[in-house]
C-alpha positions as CSV (number, residue, x, y, z in Angstrom):
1,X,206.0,87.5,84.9
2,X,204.1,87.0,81.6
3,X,205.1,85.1,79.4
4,X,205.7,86.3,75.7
5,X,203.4,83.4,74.6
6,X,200.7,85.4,76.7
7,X,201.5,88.6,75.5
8,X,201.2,87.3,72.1
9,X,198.0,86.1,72.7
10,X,196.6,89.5,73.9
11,X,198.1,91.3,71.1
12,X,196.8,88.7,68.6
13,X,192.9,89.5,69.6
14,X,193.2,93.1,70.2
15,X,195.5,94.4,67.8
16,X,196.2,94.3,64.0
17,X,198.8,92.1,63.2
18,X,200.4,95.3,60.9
19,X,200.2,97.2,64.5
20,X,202.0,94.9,67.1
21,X,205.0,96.6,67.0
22,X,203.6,99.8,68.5
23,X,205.4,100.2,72.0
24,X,202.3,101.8,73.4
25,X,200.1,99.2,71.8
26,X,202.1,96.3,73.2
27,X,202.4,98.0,76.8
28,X,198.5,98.0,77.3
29,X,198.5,94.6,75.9
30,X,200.9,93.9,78.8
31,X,198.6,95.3,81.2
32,X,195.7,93.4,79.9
33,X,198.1,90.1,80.2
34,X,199.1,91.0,83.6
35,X,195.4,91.3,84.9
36,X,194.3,88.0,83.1
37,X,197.4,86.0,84.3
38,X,198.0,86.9,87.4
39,X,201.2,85.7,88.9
40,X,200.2,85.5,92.6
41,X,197.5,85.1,94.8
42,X,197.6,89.0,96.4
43,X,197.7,89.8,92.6
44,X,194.3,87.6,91.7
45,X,192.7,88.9,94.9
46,X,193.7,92.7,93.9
47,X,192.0,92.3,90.1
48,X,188.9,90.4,91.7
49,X,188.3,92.7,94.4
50,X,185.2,94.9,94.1
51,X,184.5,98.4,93.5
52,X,181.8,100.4,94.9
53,X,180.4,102.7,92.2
54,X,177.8,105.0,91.8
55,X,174.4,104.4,90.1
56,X,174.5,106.2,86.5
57,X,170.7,107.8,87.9
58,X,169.0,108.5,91.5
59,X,166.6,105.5,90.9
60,X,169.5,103.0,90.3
61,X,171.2,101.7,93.2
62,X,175.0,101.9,93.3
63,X,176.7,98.8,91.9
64,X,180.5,97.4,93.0
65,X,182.9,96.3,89.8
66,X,185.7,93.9,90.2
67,X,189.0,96.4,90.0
68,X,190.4,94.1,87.0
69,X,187.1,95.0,85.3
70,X,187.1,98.5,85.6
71,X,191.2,97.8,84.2
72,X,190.3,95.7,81.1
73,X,187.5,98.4,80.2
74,X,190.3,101.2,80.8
75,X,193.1,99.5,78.4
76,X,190.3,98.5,75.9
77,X,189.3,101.9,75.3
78,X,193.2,103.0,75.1
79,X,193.8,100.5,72.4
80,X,190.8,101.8,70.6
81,X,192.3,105.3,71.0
82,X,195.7,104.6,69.9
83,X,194.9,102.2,66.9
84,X,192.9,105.1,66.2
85,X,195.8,107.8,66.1
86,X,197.9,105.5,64.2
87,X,195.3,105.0,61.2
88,X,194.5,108.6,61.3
89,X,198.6,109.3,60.6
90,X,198.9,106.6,58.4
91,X,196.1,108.5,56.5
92,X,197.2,111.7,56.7
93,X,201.1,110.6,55.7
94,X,199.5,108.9,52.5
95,X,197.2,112.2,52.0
96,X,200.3,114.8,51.9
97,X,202.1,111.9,49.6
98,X,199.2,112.1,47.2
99,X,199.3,115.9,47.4
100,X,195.8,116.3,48.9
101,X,195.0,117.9,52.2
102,X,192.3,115.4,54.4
103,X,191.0,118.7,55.9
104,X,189.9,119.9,52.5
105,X,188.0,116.5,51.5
């Protein structure tokens, strides 16, 4: 189980503090907290196990990826996502309360 002082942790680096309420935020925080804590040894087997993937070119060779490192990439690029949405309707709430239209400008 994680603990909220964990949790806390993950949403300290990776989120705004003004964002930490965000129930999706804080989930993929708890995913991100879950794969650098694990609680049991399967668990910390399961996020250091490796991945075969394919080379990005012929003239590579393929490459293997611990599964916990293909995870953390995954939920970083969600968090950028969703911080993302939330500026962008925090911007477009103060735009339509200012009158203007963000399409326009």
């Amino acid at each position: 189980m994680i603990s909220n002082e964990q949790l806390q942790a993950v949403l300290d680096e990776h989120v705004p503090a003004e964002l930490q309420g965000d129930f999706e935020l804080r989930a993929i925080c708890h995913s991100i907290a879950a794969i650098r804590y694990p609680v049991s040894p399967s668990e910390a087997r399961l996020f250091s196990s490796p991945i075969l993937l394919p080379a990005d070119s012929p003239e590579e060779e393929d490459y293997f990826k611990d599964t916990g490192m293909i995870l953390l990439e995954s939920c970083d690029q969600r968090l950028t996502w969703r911080i993302g949405e939330i500026q962008d309707a925090v911007f477009d709430m103060f735009s339509e309360m200012a009158g203007t239209d963000p399409a326009i400008e």
